[in-house]
C-alpha positions in Angstrom: 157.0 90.8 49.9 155.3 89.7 46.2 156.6 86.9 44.2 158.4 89.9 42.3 160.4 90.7 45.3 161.8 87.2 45.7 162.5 87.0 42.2 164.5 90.3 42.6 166.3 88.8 45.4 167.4 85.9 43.2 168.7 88.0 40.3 170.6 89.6 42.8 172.4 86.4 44.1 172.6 85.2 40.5 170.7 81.7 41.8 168.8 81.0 38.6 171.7 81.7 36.6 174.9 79.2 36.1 177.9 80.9 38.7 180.3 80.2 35.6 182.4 77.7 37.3 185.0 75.7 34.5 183.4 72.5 34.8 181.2 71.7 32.0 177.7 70.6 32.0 176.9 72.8 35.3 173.2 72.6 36.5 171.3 75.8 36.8 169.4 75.9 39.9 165.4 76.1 39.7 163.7 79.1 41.3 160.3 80.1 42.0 157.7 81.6 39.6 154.5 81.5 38.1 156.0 79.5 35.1 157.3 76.9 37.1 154.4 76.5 38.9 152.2 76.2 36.0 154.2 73.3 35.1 154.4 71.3 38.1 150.6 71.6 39.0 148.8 72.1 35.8 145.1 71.3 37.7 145.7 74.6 40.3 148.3 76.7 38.2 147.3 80.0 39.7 149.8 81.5 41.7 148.7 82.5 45.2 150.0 84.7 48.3 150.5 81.6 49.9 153.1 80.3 47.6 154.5 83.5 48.0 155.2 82.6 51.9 156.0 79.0 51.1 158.8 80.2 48.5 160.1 82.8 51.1 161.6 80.4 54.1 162.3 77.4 50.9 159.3 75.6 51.4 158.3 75.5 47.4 159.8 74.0 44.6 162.9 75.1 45.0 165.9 73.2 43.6 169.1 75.0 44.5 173.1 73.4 43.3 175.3 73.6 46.3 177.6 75.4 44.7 175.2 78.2 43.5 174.2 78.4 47.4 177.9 78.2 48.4 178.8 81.3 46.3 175.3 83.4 47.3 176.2 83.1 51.2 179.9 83.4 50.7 179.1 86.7 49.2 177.8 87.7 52.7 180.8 87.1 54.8 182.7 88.8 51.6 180.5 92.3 52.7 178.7 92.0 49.0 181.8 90.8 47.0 180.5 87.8 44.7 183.3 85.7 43.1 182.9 83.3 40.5 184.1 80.1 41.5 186.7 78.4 39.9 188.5 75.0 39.6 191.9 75.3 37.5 194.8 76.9 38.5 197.1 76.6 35.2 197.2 74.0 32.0 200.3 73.2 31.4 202.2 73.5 28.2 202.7 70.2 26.5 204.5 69.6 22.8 203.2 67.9 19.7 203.3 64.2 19.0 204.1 62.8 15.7 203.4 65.6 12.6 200.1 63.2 10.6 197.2 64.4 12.2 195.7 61.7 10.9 197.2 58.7 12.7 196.0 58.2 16.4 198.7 58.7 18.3 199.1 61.9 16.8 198.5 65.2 19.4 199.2 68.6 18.7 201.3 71.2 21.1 199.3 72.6 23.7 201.1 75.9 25.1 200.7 77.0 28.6 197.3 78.6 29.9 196.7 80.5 33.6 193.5 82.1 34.9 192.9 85.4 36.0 190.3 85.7 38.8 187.2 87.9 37.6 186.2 91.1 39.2 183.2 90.5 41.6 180.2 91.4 41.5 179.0 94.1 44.0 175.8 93.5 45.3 175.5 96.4 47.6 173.8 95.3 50.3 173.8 98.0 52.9 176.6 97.4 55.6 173.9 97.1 58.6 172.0 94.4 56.8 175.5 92.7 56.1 176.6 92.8 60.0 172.9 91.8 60.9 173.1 88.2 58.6 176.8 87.6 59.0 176.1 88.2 63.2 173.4 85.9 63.1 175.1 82.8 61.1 177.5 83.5 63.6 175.5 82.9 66.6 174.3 79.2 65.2 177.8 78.0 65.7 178.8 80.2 68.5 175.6 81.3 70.2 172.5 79.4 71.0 171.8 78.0 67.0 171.3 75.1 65.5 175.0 73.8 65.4 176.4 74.8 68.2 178.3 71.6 68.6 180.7 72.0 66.0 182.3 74.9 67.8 186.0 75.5 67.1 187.6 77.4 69.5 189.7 80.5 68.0 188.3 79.7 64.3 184.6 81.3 64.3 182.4 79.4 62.0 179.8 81.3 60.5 177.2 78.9 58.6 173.6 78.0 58.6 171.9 74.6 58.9 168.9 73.4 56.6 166.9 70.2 56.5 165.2 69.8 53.2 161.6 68.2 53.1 161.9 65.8 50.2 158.3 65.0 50.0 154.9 65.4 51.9 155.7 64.0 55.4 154.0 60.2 56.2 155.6 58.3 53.7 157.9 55.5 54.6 161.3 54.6 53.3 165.2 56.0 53.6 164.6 57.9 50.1 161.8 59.8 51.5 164.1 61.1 54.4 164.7 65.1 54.6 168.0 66.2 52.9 170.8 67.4 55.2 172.3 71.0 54.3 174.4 73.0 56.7 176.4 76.6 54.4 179.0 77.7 56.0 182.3 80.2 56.1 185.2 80.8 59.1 186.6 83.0 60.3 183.4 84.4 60.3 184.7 87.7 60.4 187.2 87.9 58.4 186.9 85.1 56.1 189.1 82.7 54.4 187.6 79.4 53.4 183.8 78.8 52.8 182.0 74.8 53.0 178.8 73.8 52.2 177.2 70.3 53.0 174.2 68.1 51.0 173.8 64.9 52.6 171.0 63.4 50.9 168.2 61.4 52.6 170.1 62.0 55.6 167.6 63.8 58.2 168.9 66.8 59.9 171.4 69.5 58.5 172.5 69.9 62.6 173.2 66.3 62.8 174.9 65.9 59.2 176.1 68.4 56.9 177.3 70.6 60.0 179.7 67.6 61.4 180.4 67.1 58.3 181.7 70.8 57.5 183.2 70.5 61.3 185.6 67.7 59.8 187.2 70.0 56.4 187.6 73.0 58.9 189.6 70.6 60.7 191.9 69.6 58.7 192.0 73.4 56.9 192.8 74.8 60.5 195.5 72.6 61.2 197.2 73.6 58.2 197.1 77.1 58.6 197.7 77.5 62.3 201.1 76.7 64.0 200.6 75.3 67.5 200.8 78.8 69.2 197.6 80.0 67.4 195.6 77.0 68.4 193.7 76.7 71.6 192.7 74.0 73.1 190.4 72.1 70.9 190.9 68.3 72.1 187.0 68.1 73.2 184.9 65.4 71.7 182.6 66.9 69.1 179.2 66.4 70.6 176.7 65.9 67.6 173.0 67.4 68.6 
């Protein structure tokens, strides 16, 4: 795979694009390419095939928002469906204060304002490829992975565990520690919630963002199961 193809791969998943959630001042994420790299190392600005490795298992410069990576792995468990997230359920209506529009306490009538949720976008991705990822981020909760210790029993968490290298290893000091990341969605097959976890400066996503994610599926499982649909779960969560 050329630099081209990654860059293909990232058009797809929208991930140097803002996902259009209704918060304002949202951060695009920062993706690999010649440009970039020109920039950042201005003495050796020629881009090489190994750069083109580095950037392919997120070993570059790559600065990606948790919630642009939230909604590109969702996307998987959703068989290729890609929502744009959103925040606000309804405004409410409210009337006018006062009739001056010049005096402060003056506010004019707000009427009431819903959201429609936007069509996904269809990425196609074959259906073998689909079963082959979503299988796999099963197995690293369920199987022999990386965060097999925040197994819930009857509520298959599908997610992923990264530790981000912050800067070249050696140096010293708690700022320099890796970032911890663990992506995630449950049931894995047939899903219904989807968490992601940045712990910053924290070490390992398997010892921190995925204990982390444990604890909201928690409290999300007991709200939607009654006590017949829950299995035993009272086991100390064993943190690896």
């Amino acid at each position: 795979m050329k630099l081209e193809g990654i860059q293909t791969m990232i058009d797809m998943f929208d991930l140097d694009k803002r996902t259009g959630i209704d918060l304002p001042h949202e951060v695009v994420s920062t993706t690999p390419s010649r440009e970039l790299k020109a920039r950042l190392y201005p003495k050796d600005p020629e881009w090489k095939d190994i750069d083109t490795v580095y950037s392919s298992f997120g070993q570059g410069e790559d600065v990606l928002t948790p919630m642009a990576l939230l909604r590109a792995h969702s996307s998987i468990g959703m068989k290729g469906k890609m929502y744009v997230p959103h925040l606000l359920q309804e405004v409410h209506a409210i009337a006018a204060v006062g009739n001056d529009p010049t005096r402060s306490d003056y506010r004019p009538e707000r009427p009431a304002h819903t959201f429609e949720r936007a069509a996904p976008k269809n990425l196609g991705i074959p259906v073998d490829q689909s079963d082959l990822v979503v299988h796999a981020m099963w197995s690293v909760v369920n199987g022999a992975g990386t965060a097999t210790g925040i197994k819930l029993v009857g509520f298959d968490i599908a997610g992923k565990t990264g530790t981000a290298q912050v800067v070249s290893l050696g140096k010293e000091g708690s700022e320099h520690k890796d970032h911890s990341w663990f992506v995630s969605y449950a049931p894995a097959f047939k899903p219904e919630i989807s968490c992601v976890a940045l712990i910053e400066n924290a070490g390992l996503g398997s010892r921190f963002g995925a204990p982390a994610v444990r604890a909201i599926y928690d409290v999300y499982y007991a709200k939607t199961r009654t006590v017949k649909d829950k299995p035993d779960n009272n086991i100390a969560l064993k943190v690896r």
